[in-house]
N, C-alpha and C positions, 0 to 999 in steps of 0.2 A: 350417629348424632353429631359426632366430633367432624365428621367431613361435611356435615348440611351447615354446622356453624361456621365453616370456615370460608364453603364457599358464601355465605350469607354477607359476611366481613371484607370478601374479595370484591363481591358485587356492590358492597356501598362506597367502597375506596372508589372503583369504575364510575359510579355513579357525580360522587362527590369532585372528583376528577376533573368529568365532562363536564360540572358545571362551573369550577372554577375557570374552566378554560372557555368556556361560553361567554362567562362574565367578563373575559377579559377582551374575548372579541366586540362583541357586543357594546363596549364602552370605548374600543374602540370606533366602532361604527358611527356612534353618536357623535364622538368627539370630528370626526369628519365630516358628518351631516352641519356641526355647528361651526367649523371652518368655513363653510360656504353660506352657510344662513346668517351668523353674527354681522356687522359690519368690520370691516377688518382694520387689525387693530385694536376693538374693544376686547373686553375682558366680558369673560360668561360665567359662568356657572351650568352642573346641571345637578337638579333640584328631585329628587326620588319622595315618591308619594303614595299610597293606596290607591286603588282603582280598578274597579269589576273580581276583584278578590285576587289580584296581582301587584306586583307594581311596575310605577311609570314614572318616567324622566322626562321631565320638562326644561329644554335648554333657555337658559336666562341670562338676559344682558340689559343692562339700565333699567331695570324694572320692566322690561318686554317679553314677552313669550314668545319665542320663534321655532318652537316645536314642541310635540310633543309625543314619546316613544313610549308604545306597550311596551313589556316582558315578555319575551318567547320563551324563557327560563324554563325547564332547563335544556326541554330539545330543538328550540326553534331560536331563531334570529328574533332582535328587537326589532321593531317593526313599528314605523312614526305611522300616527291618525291623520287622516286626510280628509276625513267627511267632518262639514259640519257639526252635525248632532252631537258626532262623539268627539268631537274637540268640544264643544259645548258641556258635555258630560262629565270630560274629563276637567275641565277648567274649574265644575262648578267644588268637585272631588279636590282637585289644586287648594282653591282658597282655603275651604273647609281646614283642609290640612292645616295652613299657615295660620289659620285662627283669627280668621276675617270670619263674619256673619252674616248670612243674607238680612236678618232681622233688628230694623232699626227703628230705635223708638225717642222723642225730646220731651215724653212727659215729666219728667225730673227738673230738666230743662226750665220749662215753661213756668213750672211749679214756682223754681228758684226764682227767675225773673220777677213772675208775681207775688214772692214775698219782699222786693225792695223795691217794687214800680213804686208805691207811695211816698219813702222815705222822702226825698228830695222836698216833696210838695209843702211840708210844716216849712222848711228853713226858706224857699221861694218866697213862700206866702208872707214873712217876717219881712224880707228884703223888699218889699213891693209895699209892704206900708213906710218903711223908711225912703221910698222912691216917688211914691204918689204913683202908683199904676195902677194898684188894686183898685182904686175911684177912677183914672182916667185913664182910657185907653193908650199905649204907648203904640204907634205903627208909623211915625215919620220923626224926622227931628224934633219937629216942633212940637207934635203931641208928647214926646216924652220931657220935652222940655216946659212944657207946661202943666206936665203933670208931676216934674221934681219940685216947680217953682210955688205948688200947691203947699208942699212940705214947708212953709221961711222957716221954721226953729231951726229946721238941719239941713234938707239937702238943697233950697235955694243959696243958701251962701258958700257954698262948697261950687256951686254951677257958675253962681259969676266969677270967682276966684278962677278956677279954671279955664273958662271956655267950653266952646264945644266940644273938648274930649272927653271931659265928665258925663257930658247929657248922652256923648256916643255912646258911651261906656256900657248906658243907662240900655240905652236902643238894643244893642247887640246881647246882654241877658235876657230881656225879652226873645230874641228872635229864637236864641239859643233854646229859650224854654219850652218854647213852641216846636223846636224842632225833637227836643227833647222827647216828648206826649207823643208828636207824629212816630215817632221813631219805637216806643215802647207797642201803641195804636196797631203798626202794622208788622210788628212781631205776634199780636195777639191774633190777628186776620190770620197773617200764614201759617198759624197753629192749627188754628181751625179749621183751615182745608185740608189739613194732613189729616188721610184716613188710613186703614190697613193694607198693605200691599204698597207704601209708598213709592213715589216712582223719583227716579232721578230729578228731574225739573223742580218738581214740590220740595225734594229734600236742599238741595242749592237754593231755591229762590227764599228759606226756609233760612239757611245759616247766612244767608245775602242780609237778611234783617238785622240778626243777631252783630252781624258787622258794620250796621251802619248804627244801631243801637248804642254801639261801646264808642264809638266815634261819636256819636252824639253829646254823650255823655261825658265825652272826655272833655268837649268845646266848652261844655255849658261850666265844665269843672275851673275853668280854664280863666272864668270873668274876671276883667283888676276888679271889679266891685269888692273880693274876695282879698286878693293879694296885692294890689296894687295900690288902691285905695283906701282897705281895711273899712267898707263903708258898712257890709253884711259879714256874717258870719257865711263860713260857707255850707250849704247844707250836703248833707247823707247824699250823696249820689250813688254809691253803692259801687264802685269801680271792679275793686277787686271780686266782690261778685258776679257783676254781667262777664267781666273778663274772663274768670272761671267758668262761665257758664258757655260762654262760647269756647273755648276749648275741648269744652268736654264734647260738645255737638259736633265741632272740626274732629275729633279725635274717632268717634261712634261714627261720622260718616266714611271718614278713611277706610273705615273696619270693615263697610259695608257698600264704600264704591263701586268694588270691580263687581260685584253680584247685578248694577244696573245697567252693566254695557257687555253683559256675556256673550250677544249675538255677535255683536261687533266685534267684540274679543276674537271667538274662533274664527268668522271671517275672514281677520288679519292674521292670525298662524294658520290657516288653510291657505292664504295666499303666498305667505313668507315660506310655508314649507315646500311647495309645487316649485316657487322659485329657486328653491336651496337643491331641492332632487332633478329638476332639469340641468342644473347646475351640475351638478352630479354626473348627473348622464350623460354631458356635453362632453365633459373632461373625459370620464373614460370609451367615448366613442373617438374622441379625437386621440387618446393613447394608443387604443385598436388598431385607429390607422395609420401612423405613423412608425408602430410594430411591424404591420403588416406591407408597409412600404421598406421598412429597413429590410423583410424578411424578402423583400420580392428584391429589393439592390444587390443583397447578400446571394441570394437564387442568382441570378443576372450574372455578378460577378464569378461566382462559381462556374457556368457556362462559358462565357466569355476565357477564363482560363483556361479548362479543358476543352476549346476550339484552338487557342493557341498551341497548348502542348502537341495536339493530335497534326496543326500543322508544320507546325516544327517537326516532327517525328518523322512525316512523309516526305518533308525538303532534306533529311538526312542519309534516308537510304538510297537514293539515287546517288548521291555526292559518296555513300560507301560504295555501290555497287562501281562507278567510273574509276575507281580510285584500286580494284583490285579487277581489273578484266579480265586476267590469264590464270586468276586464281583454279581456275578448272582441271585446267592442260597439263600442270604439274602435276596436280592430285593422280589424276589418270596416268602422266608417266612412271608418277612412284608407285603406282598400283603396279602395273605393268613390269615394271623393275624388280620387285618383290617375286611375285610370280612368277618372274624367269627364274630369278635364284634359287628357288623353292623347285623347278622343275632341275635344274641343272644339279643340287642337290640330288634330288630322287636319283638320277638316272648314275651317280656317283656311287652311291651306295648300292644300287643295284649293279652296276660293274662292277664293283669291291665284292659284293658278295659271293658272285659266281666266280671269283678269281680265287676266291680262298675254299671252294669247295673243288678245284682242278688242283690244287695244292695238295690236299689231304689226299 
């Protein structure tokens, strides 16, 4: 039991082991991939996510996604997505993550707007009787100047005092007004065409209103009749509202942008990533080869040497051989010399010996 626990403890170290050391490869890999994918020079990030019950790194720079790597964890290599679909899949996985929402909605929106479209209209309506427009149509100079000059107790003598910048004044609330109405008008349209499933176009052309709304609204805020003049009270336009309320619809659409351009999305990291891995592949076929030619210089030069040594070697022995030509003749005399001695020897001893046995 003590040896199954032990080796059980050995094999999760091994285990545990292999995958820190995965993990380090691996991020290394990335980090390479996004050398050649980032623009160089930027600054990236990579962005770890959920995904098909793994995770995934998504390399980021300037708000772009220029790749995106499964998990081979813990026996395989990280491995970037290249097909559409599943860079789509995984992208839709990305946002999720960051807490964007495919689901958007401006009924709150709409709501809000329609509780202060009216205010303005009581405090208008008050200034148009102090102007004489309510009775007479104001659409050039001179209708509004004939319809201030209706007023003599108040706003005729204020028009001749001034001139025509009073009657302008007069003109340009008007127009303001109207543009005002138009402006609330075709925010309530492009409500209305929003149905479920909204699509990008609808949603923009949607907060396009809401912007020309608070702009409207800010002109019309804006009258001297108001400030300049002190001729009206200014009425309830409702500022801080609409402002509010377009932020919050810029804010909800942010959240729900990148959900309407997902196709295009993986598109552009299917393209950017083929570019970054041929990039890839350029570099280490060209290291290959320039390996492969050091390794063929280095071979060459090797050769090149031992032809030199081997000719050198054969220019040497003839230049030994001329240089000792009698070396033979000696050899063979000393032999011969030797031999004599060794015979003349013998034959000493053998005459010593029979001279001392005639003795005895």
């Amino acid at each position: 039991m003590a040896r199954l626990f032990c080796a059980f403890i050995l094999l999760s170290f091994i285990l545990l082991s292999g995958a820190a050391s995965a993990i380090t490869q691996n991020s290394a890999a990335i980090l390479e991939f996004a050398s050649f994918a980032v623009p160089h020079g930027a600054q990236f990030s990579i962005q770890p996510f959920p995904y098909r019950g793994s995770d995934c790194f998504a390399v980021v720079s300037g708000g772009e996604i220029y790749g995106i790597f499964e998990s081979g964890l813990p026996l395989f290599e990280d491995t970037p997505l290249t097909a559409p679909d599943d860079i789509e899949n995984a992208l839709t996985a990305y946002y999720a993550y960051q807490n964007y929402s495919p689901n958007i909605t401006f009924n709150d929106v709409h709501a809000g707007l329609l509780s202060v479209m009216a205010n303005y209209h009581k405090g208008e309506a008050k200034c148009r009787i102090l102007t004489g427009t309510d009775r007479t149509a104001c659409t050039s100079f001179e209708t509004c100047q004939k319809a201030c000059y209706s007023v003599t107790s108040f706003c005729m003598p204020i028009a001749l005092g001034t001139g025509r910048a009073f009657v302008n004044e007069i003109w340009k609330f008007e127009n303001s007004s109207k543009l005002l109405g138009a402006a609330y008008l075709n925010e309530s349209v492009a409500y209305s065409s929003l149905q479920d499933g909204i699509t990008y176009g609808e949603a923009k052309a949607y907060l396009d209103t809401l912007i020309s709304l608070n702009r409207a609204a800010t002109t019309a805020s804006k009258s001297a009749l108001y400030d300049g003049y002190s001729y009206c009270f200014e009425p309830d336009y409702a500022l801080p509202v609409i402002t509010n309320m377009q932020l919050t619809a810029q804010k909800r659409f942010a959240q729900s942008e990148p959900f309407f351009t997902l196709t295009e999305q993986a598109m552009a990291v299917r393209n950017r990533t083929s570019t970054a891995l041929e990039a890839m592949s350029l570099q280490q076929r060209d290291a290959q080869a320039a390996q492969a030619a050091k390794d063929a210089a280095l071979a060459a030069q090797k050769a090149a040497d031992a032809a030199a040594q081997n000719a050198s070697t054969s220019a040497q022995q003839p230049a030994a051989q001329a240089s000792q030509p009698d070396s033979g003749f000696p050899l063979a005399l000393a032999g011969a010399g030797l031999l004599g001695v060794i015979f003349i020897v013998g034959i000493y001893f053998a005459f010593f010996s029979k001279k001392k046995k005639k003795v005895l």
